[in-house]
LUMDO-623931 format. One line per field, with one value per residue (C-alpha): residue in three letters; residue number from 1; x, y, z. Coordinates in steps of 0.05 Angstrom, whole numbers, plus 32768, in hexadecimal, padded with zeros to 4 digits. Each point is the difference from the previous one (the first is absolute). Layout:
REM LUMDO-623931
residu [ala, ...] .
num [NUM, ...] .
px [X, ...] .
py [Y, ...] .
pz [Z, ...] .
***
This chain:
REM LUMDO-623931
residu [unk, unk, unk, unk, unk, unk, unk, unk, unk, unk, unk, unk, unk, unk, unk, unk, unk, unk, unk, unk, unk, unk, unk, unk, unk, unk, unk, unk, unk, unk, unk, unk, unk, unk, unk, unk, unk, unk, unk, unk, unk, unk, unk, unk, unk, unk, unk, unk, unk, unk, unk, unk, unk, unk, unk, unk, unk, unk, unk, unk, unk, unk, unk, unk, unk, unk, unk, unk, unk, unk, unk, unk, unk, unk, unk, unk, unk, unk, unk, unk, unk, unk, unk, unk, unk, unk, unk, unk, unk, unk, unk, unk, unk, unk, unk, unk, unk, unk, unk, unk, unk, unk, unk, unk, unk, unk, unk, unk, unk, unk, unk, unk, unk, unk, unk, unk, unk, unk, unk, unk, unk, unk, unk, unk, unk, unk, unk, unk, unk, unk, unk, unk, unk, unk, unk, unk, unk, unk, unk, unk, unk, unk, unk, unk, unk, unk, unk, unk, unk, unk, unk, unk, unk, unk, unk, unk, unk, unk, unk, unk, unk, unk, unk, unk, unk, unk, unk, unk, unk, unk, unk, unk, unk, unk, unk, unk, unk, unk, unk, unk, unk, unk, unk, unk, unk, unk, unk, unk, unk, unk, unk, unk, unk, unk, unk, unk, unk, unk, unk, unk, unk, unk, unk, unk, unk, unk, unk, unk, unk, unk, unk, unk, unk, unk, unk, unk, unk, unk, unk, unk, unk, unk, unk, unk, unk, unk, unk, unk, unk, unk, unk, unk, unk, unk, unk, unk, unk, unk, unk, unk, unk, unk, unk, unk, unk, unk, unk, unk, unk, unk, unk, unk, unk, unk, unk, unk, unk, unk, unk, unk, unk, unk, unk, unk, unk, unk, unk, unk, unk, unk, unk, unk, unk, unk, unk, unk, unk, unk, unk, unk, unk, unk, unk, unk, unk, unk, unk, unk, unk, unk, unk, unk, unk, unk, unk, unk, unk, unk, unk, unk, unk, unk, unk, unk, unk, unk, unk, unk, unk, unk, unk, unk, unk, unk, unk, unk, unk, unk, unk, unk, unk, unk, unk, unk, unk, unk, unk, unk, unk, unk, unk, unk, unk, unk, unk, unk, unk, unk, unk, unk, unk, unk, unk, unk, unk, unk, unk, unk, unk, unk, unk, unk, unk, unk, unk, unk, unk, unk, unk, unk, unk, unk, unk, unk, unk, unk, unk, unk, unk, unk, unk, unk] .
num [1, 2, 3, 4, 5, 6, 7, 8, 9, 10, 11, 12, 13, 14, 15, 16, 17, 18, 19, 20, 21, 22, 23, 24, 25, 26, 27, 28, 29, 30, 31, 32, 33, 34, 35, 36, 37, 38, 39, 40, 41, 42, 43, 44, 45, 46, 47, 48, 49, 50, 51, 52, 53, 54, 55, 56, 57, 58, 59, 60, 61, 62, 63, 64, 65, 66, 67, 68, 69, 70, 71, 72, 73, 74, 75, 76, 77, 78, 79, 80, 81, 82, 83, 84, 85, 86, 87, 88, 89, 90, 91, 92, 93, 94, 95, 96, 97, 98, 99, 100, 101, 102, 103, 104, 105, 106, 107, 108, 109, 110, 111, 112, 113, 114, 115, 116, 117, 118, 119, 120, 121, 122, 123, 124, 125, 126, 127, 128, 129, 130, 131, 132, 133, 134, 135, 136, 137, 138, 139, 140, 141, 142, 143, 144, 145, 146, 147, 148, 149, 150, 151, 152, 153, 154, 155, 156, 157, 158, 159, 160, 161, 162, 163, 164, 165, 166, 167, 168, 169, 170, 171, 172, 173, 174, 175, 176, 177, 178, 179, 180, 181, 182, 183, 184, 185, 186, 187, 188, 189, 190, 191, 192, 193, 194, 195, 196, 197, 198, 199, 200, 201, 202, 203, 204, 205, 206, 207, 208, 209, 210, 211, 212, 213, 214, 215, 216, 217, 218, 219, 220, 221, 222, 223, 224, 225, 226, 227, 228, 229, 230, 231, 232, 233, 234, 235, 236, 237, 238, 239, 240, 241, 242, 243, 244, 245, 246, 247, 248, 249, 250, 251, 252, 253, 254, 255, 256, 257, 258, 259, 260, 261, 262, 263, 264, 265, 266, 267, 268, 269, 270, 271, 272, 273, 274, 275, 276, 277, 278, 279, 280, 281, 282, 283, 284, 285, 286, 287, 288, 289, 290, 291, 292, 293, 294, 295, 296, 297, 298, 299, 300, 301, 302, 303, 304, 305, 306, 307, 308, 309, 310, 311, 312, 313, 314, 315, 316, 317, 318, 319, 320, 321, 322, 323, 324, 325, 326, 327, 328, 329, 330, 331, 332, 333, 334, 335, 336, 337, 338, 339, 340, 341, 342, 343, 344, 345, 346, 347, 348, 349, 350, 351, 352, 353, 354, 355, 356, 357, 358, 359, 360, 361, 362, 363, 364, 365, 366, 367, 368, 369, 370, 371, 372] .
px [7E08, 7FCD, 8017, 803A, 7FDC, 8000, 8054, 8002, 7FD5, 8029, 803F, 800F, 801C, 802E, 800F, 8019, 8028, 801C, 8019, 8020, 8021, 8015, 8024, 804F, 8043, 7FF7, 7FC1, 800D, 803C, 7FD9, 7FC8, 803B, 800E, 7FC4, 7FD5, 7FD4, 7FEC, 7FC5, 7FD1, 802C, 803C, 7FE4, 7FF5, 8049, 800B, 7FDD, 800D, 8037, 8032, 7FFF, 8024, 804E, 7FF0, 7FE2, 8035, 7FFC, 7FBE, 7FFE, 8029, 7FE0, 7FC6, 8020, 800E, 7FCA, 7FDE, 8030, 7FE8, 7FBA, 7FF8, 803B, 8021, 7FBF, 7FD2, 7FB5, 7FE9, 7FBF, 7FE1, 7FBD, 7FC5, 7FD0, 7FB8, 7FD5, 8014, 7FB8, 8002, 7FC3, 8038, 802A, 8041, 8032, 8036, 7FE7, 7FFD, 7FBE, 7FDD, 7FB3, 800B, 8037, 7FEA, 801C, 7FE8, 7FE9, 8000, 7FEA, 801C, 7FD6, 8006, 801C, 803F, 8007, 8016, 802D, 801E, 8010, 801D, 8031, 8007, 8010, 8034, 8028, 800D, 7FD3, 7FD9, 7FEA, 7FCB, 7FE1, 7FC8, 7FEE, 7FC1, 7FE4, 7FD2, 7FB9, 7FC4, 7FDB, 8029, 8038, 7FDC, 8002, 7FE8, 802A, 803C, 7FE3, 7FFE, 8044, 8024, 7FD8, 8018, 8044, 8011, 800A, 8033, 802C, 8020, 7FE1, 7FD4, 8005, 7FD2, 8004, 7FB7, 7FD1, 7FF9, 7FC5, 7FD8, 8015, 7FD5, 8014, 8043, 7FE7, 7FDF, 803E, 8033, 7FC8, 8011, 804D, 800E, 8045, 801D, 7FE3, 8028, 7FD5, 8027, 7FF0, 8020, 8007, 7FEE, 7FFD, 7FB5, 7FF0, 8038, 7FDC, 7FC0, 8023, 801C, 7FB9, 7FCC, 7FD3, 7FE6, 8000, 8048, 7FF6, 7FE1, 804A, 7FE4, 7FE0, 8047, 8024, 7FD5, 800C, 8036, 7FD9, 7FC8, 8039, 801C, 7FBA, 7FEA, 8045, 8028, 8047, 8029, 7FF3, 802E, 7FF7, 8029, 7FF9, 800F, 803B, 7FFF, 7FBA, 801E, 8036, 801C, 8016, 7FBE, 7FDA, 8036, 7FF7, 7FB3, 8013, 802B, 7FC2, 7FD6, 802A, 8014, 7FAE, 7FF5, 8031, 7FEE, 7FB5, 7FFD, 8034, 7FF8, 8007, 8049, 800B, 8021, 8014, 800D, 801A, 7FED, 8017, 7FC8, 8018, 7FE4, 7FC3, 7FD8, 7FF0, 8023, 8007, 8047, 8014, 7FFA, 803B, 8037, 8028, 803D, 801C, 802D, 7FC6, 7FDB, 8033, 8000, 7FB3, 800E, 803E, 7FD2, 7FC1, 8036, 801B, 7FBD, 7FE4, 8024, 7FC5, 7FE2, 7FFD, 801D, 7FF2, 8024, 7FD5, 8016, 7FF2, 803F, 8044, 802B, 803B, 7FDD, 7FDC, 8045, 8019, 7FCC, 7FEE, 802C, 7FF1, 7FC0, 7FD8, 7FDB, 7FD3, 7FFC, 7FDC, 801B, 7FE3, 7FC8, 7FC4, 7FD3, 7FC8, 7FC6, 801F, 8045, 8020, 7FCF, 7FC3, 800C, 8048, 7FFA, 7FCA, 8001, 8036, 7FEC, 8047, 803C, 802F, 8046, 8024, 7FEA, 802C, 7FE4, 7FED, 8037, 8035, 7FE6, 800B, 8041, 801A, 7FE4, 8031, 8039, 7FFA, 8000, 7FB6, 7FCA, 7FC1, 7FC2, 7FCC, 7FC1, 7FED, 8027, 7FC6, 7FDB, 8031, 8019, 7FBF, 7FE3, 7FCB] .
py [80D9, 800A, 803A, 8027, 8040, 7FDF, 8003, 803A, 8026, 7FE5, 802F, 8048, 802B, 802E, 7FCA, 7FD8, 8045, 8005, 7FB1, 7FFF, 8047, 7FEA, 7FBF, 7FF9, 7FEC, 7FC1, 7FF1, 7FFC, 7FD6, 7FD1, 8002, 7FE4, 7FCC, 7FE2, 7FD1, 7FFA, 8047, 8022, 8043, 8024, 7FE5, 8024, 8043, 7FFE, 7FF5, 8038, 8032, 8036, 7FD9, 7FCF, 802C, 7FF0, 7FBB, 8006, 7FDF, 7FC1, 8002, 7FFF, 7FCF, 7FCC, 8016, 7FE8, 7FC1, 7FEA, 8016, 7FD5, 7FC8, 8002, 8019, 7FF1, 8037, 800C, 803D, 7FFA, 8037, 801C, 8032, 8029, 7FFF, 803C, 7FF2, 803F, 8046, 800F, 8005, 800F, 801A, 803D, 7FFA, 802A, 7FDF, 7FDD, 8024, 7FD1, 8020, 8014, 804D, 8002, 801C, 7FC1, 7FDC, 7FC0, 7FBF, 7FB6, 7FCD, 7FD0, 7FC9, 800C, 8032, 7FC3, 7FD4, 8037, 800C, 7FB6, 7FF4, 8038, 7FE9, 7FB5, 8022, 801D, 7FB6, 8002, 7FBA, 8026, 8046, 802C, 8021, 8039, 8038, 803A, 7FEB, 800B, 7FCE, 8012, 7FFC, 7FDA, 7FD4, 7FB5, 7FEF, 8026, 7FE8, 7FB3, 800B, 801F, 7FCE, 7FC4, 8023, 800C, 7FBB, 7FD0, 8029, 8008, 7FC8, 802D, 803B, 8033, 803E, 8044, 8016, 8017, 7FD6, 7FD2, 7FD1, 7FB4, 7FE6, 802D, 7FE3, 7FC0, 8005, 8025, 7FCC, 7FCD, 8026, 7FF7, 803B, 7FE5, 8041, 803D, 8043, 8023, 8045, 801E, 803D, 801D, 7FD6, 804A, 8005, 8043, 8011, 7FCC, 802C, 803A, 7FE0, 7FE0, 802B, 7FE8, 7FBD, 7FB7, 7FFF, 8032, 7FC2, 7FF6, 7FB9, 7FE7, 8001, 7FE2, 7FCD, 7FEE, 7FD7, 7FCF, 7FFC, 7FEB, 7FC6, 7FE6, 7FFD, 7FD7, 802F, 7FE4, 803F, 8044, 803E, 8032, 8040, 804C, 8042, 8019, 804C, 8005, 7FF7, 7FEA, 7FC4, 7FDB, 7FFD, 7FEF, 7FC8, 7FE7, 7FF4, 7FE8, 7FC5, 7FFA, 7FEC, 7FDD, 7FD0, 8002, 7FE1, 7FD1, 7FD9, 8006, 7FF3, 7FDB, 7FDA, 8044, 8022, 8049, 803A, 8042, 8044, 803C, 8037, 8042, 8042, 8017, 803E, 8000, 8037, 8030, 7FD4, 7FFD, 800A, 7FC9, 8013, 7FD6, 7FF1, 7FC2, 7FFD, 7FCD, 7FDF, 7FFB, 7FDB, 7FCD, 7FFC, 7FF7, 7FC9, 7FDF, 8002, 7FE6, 7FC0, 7FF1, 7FFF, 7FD8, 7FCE, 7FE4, 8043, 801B, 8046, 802D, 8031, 8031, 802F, 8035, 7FFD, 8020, 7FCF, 8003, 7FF5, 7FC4, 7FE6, 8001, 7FEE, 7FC7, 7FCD, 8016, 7FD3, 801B, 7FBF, 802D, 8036, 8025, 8015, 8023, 8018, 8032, 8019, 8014, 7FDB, 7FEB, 8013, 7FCC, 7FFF, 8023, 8043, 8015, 8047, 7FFB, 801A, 7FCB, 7FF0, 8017, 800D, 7FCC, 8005, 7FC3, 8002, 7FCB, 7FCA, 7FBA, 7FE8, 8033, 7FF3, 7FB9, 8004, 802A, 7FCA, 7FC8, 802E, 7FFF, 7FB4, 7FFA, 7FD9, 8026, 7FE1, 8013, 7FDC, 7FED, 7FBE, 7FEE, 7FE1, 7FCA, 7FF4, 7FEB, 7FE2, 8026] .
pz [80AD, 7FCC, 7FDB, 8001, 8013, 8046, 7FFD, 7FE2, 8035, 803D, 7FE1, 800C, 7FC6, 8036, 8024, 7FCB, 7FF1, 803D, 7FFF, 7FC3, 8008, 8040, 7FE1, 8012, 7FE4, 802C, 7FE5, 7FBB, 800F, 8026, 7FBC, 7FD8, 8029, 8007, 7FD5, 7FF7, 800F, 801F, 7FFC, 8038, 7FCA, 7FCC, 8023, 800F, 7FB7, 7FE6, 803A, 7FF6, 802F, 7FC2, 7FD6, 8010, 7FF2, 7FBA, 7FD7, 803D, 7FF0, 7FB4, 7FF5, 8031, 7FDA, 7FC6, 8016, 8014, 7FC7, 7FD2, 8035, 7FF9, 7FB6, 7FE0, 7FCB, 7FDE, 7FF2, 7FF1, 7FCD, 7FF9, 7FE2, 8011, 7FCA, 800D, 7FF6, 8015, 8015, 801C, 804F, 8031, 8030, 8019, 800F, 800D, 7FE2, 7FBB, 7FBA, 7FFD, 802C, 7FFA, 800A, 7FCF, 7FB7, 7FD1, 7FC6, 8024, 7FD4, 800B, 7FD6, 7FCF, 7FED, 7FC1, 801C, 8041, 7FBE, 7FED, 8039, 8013, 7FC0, 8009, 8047, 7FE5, 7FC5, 803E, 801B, 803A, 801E, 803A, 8002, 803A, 7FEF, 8020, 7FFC, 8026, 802B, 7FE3, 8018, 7FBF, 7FC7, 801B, 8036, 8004, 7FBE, 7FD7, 8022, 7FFD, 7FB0, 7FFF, 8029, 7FD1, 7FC9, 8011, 8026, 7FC8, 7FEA, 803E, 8033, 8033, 800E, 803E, 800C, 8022, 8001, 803C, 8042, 7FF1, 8028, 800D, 7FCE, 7FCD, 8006, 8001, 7FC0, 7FE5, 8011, 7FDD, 7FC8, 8005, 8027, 8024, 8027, 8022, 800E, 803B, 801B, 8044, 7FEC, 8045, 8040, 8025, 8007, 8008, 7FBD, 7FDD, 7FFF, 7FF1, 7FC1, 7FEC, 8015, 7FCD, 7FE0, 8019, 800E, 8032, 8030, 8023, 801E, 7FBE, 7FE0, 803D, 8003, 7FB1, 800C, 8034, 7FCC, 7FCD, 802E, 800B, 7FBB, 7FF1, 7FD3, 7FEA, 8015, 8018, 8004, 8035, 800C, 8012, 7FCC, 801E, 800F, 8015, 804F, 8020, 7FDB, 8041, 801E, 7FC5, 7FEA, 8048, 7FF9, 7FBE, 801E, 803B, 7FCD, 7FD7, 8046, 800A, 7FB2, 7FFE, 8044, 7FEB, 7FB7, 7FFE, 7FB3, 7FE9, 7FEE, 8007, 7FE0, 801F, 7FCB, 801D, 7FD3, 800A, 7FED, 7FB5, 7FDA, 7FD8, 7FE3, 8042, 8026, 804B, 8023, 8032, 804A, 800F, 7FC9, 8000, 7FE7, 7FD6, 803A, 802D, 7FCB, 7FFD, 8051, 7FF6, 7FC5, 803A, 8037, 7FDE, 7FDD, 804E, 801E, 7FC6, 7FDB, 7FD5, 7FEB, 7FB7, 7FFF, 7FC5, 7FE1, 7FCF, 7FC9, 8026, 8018, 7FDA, 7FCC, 802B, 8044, 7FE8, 7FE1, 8042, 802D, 7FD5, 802B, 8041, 800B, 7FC3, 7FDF, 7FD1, 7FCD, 7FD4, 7FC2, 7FC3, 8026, 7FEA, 8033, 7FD4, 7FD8, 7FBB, 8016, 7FD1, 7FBE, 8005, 801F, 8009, 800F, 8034, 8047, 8034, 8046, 8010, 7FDB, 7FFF, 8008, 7FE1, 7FBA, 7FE9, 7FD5, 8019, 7FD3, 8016, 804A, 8000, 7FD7, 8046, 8020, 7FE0, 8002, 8049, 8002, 8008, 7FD6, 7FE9, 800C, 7FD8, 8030, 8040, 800A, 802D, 7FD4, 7FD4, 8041, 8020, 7FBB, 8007] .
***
């Protein structure tokens, strides 16, 4: 296979409906059983049959999780960059039809920023912008991520898709991760929710991640915005491509994030809401299918949630977030992405984190591990 596109077309969105609805009590029993487990596993996992045997399935997720990762939680936190967006989309308080103040960061406030950043403990930053070819293309980003390295173990990014030797040039730079979100692998939804702008080329961005393999990036998280569709169909392409990445790329490591659709200003509704038990069933199901995956846990989600979901097969977390350029020094008050929901400091999140018997780690142990 050359791409994943050529996977992805071979599957039915009904008929992947219709399998995992049609899942049964012996299936799932014969998922648990079995390692290491498969794609028809997983649809067992995450179908409705599943549900009697969430506590089973949480706590072999947490097992294994202990196994692979040991009682430790990677924190992060998001740095914005850029508010400016070329796109519409109907879920994002960035986008290009809504009336905000849009701001870019310079140089100056990116020194801000990652001093305040540093002052909170962090060793490890995602960046993240609108995307905007213009005044947040390649370049900019380039600068920013030269600017910002020396002063961070690490450096991930949440930008636009870009081309292979964009990437290239970027990891040159000391780029080291790349968050790349399908949102929806429902086609014909997808356009509905991006009618306008380069992210409305469905293919382009499915095709990101196989431009990220071949250009050698270090790790690359994939997932889908929960509520846009049904979350069992999506999180079943999202383990498809996950299976496709690993056997093809298969230097690179992986992390999944399972975000679920929050307000922002005009915000959209979900079509389908998830509720907080299927997330951990989602969380279970993608830990059982997946022992070496990353799974990340953002502060979108409530305090007391993410206190209990943290040992269930949770490796990552966000804490202290701001979703909006110069959250942390610049610009305070500006317009979020999103509002968050766990507004906890990183020190008061990572405190939780010891009182559960857990160690805090405040980088990508990738690196010191690899001497690289």
């Amino acid at each position: 296979m050359s791409s994943f596109r050529e996977i992805f077309d071979q599957y039915n969105w009904s008929q992947l409906e219709h399998d995992i609805y049609s899942k049964t009590d012996q299936d799932v029993e014969s998922a648990l059983k079995k390692y290491p487990r498969d794609l028809e596993d997983f649809k067992a996992l995450i179908s409705p049959a599943a549900t009697p045997y969430l506590e089973q399935m949480a706590q072999l997720s947490h097992e294994l999780t202990l196994q692979r990762f040991g009682n430790t939680i990677q924190l992060y936190t998001p740095m914005y960059l850029s508010n400016e967006c070329q796109n519409i989309c109907t879920y994002c308080g960035f986008s290009m039809n809504n009336k905000i103040k849009r701001k870019t960061l310079s140089n100056e406030e990116i020194d801000q920023e990652v001093k305040a950043i540093k002052d909170l403990g962090y060793d490890h930053i995602l960046l993240v912008t609108g995307e905007a070819n213009q005044s947040v293309g390649v370049g900019y980003i380039d600068k920013a991520i030269r600017r910002i390295r020396p002063h961070f173990a690490n450096v991930s990014m949440e930008v636009q898709p870009l081309d292979q030797k964009d990437y290239e040039r970027l990891i040159d730079s000391g780029l080291h991760s790349v968050l790349v979100y399908q949102e929806t692998y429902h086609q014909e939804e997808y356009k509905t929710h991006h009618p306008k702008g380069k992210k409305s080329n469905f293919y382009y961005r499915l095709d990101t991640p196989d431009r990220l393999g071949k250009a050698g990036i270090h790790k690359m998280g994939l997932g889908a915005l929960i509520g846009l569709e049904d979350w069992r169909i999506d999180s079943f392409f999202v383990a498809l491509h996950l299976d496709y990445l690993e056997r093809t790329y298969w230097q690179t490591k992986y992390s999944l994030s399972f975000p679920r659709l929050r307000p922002f200003s005009g915000g959209l509704e979900p079509k389908v809401e998830m509720k907080d038990k299927e997330l951990v069933q989602l969380i279970s199901a993608y830990r059982l299918f997946n022992q070496e995956v990353e799974l990340s846990l953002s502060t979108r989600e409530t305090e007391n949630f993410r206190d209990n979901v943290m040992k269930l097969g949770v490796t990552t977390m966000s804490a202290g977030s701001k979703t909006n350029p110069g959250g942390y020094a610049v610009e305070p008050q500006s317009l979020e992405q999103f509002e968050i929901s766990d507004e906890r400091s990183p020190k008061q999140v990572a405190e939780m984190i010891k009182n559960n018997g857990y160690e805090p780690v405040w980088k990508d142990w990738d690196i010191a591990l690899e001497g690289v």
